[in-house]
C-alpha positions as a printed NumPy array, in Angstrom:
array([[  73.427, -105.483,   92.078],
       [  75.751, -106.263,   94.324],
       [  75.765, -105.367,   98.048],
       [  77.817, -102.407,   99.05 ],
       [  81.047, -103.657,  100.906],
       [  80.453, -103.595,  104.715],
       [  82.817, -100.443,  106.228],
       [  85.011, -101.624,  108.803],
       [  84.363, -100.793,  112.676],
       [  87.486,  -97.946,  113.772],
       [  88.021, -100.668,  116.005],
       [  88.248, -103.452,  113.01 ],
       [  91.082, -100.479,  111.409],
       [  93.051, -100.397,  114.217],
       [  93.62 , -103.857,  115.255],
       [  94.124, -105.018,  111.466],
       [  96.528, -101.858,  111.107],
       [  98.51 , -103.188,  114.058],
       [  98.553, -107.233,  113.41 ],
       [  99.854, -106.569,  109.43 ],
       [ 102.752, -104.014,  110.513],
       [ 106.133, -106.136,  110.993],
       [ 107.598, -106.56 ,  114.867],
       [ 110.795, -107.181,  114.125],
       [ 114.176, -105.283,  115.608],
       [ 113.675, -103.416,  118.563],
       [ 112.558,  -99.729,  117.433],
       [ 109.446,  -98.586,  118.508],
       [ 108.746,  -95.906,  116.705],
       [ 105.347,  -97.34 ,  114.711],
       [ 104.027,  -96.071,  118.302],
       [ 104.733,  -92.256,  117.573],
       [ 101.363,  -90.183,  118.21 ],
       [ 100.055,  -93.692,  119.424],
       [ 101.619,  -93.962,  122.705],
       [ 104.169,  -92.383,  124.873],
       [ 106.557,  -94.153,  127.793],
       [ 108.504,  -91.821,  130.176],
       [ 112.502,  -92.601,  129.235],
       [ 114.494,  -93.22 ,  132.442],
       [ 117.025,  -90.472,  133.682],
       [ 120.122,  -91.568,  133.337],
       [ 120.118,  -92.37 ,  129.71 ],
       [ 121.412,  -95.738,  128.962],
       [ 122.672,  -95.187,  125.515],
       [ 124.711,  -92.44 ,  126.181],
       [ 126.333,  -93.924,  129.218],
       [ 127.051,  -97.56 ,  127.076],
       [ 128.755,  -95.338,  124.379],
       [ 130.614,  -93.951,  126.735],
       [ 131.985,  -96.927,  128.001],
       [ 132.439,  -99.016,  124.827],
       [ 134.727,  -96.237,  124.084],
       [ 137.217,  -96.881,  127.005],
       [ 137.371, -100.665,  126.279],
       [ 139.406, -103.207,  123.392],
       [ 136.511, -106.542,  124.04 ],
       [ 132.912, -105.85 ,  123.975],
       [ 129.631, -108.275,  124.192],
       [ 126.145, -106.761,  123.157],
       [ 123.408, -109.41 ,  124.294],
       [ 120.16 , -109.942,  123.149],
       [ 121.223, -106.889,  120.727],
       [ 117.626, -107.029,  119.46 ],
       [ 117.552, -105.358,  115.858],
       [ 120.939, -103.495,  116.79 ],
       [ 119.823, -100.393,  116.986],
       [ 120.849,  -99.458,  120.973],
       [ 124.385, -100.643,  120.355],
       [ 124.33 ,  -98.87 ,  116.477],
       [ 123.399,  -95.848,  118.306],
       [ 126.942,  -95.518,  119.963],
       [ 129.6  ,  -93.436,  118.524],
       [ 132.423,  -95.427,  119.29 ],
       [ 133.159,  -99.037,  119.368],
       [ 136.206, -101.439,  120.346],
       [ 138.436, -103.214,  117.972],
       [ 136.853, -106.022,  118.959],
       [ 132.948, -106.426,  119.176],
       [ 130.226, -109.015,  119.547],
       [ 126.63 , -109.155,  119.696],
       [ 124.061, -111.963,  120.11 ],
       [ 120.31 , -112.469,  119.25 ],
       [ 118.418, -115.282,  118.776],
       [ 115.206, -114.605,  117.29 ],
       [ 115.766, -114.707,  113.012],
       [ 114.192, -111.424,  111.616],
       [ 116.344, -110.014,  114.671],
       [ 119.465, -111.362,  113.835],
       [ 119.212, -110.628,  110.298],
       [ 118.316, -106.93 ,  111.098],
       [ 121.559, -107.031,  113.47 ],
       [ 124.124, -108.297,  111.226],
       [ 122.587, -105.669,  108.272],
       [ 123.121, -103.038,  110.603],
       [ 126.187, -103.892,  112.649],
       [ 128.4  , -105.938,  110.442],
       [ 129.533, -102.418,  108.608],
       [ 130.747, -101.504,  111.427],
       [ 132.846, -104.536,  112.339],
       [ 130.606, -106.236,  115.103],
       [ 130.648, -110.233,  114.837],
       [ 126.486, -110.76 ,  115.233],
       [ 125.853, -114.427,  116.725],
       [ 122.717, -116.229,  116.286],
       [ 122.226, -118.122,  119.508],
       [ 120.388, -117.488,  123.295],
       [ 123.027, -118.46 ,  125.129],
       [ 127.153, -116.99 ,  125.253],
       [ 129.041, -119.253,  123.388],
       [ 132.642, -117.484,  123.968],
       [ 135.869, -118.574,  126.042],
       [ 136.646, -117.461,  129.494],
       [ 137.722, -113.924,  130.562],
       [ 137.458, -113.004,  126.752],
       [ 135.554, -109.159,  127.478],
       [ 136.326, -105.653,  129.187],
       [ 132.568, -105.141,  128.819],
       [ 129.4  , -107.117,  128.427],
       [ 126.602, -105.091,  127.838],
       [ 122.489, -106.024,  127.714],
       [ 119.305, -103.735,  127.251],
       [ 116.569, -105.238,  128.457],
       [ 117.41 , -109.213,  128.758],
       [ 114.854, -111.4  ,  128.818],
       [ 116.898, -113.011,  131.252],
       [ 119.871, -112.364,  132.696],
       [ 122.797, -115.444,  132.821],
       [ 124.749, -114.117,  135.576],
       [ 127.576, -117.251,  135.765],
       [ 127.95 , -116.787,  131.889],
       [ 128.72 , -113.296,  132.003],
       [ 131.321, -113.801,  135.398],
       [ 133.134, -115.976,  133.119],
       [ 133.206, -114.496,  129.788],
       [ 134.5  , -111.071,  131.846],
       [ 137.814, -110.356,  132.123],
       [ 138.823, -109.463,  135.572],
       [ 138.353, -105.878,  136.233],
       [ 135.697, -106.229,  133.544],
       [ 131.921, -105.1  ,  134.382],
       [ 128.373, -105.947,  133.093],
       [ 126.255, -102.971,  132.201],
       [ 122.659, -103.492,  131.714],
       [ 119.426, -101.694,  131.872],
       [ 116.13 , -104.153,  132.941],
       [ 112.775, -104.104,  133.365],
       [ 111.564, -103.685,  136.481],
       [ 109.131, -105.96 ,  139.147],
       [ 105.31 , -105.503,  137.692],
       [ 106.465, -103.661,  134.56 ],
       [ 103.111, -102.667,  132.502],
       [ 101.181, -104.79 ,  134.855],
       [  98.148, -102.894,  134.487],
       [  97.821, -104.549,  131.165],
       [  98.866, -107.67 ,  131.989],
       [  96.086, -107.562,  134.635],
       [  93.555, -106.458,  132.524],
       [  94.279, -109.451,  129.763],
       [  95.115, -112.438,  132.165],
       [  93.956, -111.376,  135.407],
       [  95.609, -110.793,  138.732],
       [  99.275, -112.126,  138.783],
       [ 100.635, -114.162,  141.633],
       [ 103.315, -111.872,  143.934],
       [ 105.913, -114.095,  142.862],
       [ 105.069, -113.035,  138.819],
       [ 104.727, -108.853,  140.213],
       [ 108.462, -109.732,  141.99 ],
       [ 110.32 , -111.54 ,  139.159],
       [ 112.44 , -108.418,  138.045],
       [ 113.252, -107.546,  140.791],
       [ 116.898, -105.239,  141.252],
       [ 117.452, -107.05 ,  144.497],
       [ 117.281, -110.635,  143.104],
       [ 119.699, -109.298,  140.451],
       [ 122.073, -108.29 ,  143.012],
       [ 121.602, -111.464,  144.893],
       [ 122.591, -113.434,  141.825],
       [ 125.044, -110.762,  140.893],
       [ 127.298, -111.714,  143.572],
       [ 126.48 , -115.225,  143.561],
       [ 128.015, -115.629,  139.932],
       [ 130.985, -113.55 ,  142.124],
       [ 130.69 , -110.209,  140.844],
       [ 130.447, -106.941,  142.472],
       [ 127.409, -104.621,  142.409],
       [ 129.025, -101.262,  141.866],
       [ 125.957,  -99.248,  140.539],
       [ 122.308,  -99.645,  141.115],
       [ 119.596,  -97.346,  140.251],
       [ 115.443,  -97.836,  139.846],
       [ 113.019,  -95.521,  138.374],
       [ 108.84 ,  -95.92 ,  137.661],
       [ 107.717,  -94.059,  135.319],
       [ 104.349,  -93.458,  133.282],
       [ 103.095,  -95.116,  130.522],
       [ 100.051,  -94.528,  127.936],
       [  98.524,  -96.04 ,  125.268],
       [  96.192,  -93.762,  123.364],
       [  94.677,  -96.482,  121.202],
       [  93.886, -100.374,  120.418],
       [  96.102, -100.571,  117.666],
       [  99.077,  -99.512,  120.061],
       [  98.358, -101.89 ,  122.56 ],
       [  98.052, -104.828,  120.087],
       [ 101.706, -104.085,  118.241],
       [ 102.989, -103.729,  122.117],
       [ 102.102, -107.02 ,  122.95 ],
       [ 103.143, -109.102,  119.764],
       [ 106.36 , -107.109,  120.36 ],
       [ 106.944, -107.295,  123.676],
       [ 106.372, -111.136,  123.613],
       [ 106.471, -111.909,  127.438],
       [ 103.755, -109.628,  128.974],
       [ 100.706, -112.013,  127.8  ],
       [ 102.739, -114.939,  126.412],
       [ 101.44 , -116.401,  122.973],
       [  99.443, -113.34 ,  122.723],
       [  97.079, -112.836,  119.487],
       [  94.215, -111.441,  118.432],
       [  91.786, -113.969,  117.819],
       [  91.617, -114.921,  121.907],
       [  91.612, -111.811,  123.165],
       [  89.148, -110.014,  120.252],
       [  86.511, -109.705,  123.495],
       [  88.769, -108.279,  125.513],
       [  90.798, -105.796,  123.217],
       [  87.276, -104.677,  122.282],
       [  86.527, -104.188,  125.69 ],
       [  89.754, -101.809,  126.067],
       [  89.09 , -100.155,  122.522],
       [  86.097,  -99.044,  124.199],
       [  87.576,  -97.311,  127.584],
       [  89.968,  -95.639,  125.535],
       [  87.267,  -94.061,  123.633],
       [  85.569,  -93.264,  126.497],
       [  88.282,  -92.013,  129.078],
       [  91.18 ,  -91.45 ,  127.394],
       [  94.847,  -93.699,  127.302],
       [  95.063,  -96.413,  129.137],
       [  97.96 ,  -95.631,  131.922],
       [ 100.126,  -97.896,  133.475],
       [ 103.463,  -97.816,  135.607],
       [ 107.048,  -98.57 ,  133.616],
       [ 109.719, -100.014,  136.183],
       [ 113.253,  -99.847,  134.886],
       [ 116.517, -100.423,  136.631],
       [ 119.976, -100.245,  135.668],
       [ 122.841, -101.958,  137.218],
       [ 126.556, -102.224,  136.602],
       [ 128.595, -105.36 ,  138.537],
       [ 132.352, -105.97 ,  138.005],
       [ 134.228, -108.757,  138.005],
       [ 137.188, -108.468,  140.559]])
């Protein structure tokens, strides 16, 4: 006879659960139950929408799946979005293109000068201030809400270690409005919030980092197996791992 099949460890569940489930587009809501992030105050679809309803030319970037700028009631006449990683852009241009956007596959801004009343960006990877200064029209503004300096570090920390100052101080607002008014725009809104974070299991944490690609670049399981075991184990212990959210949101115009 036949051994009986060897029951997987809950740990074993949960990180297979979370490496088979799909990562594309940009909605999070595989972590319902499984983890909860504080949502800044000021609300940063509802103040987009209004705002892509008071302008003709619009640019989305980094659009993700589409769903931030799908969420909006009203757009312009004319609209344009770009995202450059494939299951992304396919998930855009399903979910936009009904509703007249123009979805471009590329990382960069490949449009004219002073084509856009608005450009628009939820949480760039980076941010190419020059590009948008020239792609504005003037009187245009850029409207964009960022992560913050040390975003999530505690789990950054806990998988690669203690981070340099200059990795805790990349994101930070005032280097955006340094390089704001570099490219020669105008800061005319700036606004920072921290806010709380927890994951209340293993599989959470490992669909937050192959999603959120930059917090422990080239992240997978197989490295870190010691490690995410390690965590499975506090969280069984004490409860969800907490750590600190930094988001800012900042609106420059183009004179």
């Amino acid at each position: 006879m036949p051994p009986p099949p060897v029951r997987k460890s809950r740990f074993d569940e949960l990180v297979a659960e979370a490496e088979a489930v799909s990562v594309d587009g940009w909605d999070f809501s595989w972590l319902d139950g499984r983890a909860t992030e504080e949502r800044p105050s000021w609300g940063y679809q509802r103040l987009l929408g209004a705002r892509l309803a008071q302008v003709e030319t619009a640019l989305d970037l980094e659009t993700g799946g589409g769903e931030v700028l799908d969420g909006c009631p009203a757009l312009p006449p004319l609209m344009a979005a770009t995202e450059s990683w494939p299951p992304n852009v396919a998930r855009a241009s399903a979910r936009l293109r009904p509703r007249g956007v123009v979805v471009v596959a590329t990382d960069g801004i490949p449009f004219g000068d002073d084509v856009f009343d608005l450009v628009s960006s939820r949480h760039p990877v980076t941010t190419d201030w020059p590009g948008i200064a020239r792609v504005l029209r003037g009187g245009g503004s850029y409207f964009s809400q960022q992560v913050g300096p040390a975003s999530v570090f505690e789990l950054v920390e806990f998988f690669l270690g203690a981070q340099p100052e200059e990795a805790r101080q990349s994101r930070h607002p005032d280097r955006a409005v340094r390089e704001a008014e570099a490219a020669g725009l105008r800061v005319a809104d700036l606004r920072s919030e921290s806010l709380r974070t927890e994951f209340s299991d293993i599989g959470a944490v490992v669909y937050f980092l192959r999603k959120v690609i930059w917090m422990v670049p080239g992240f997978t399981v197989g490295p870190y197996r010691d490690k995410l075991r390690e965590l499975h184990e506090r969280i069984e212990r004490d409860g969800p791992f907490a750590a600190r959210t930094t988001r800012f949101l900042i609106e420059a115009r183009k004179p």
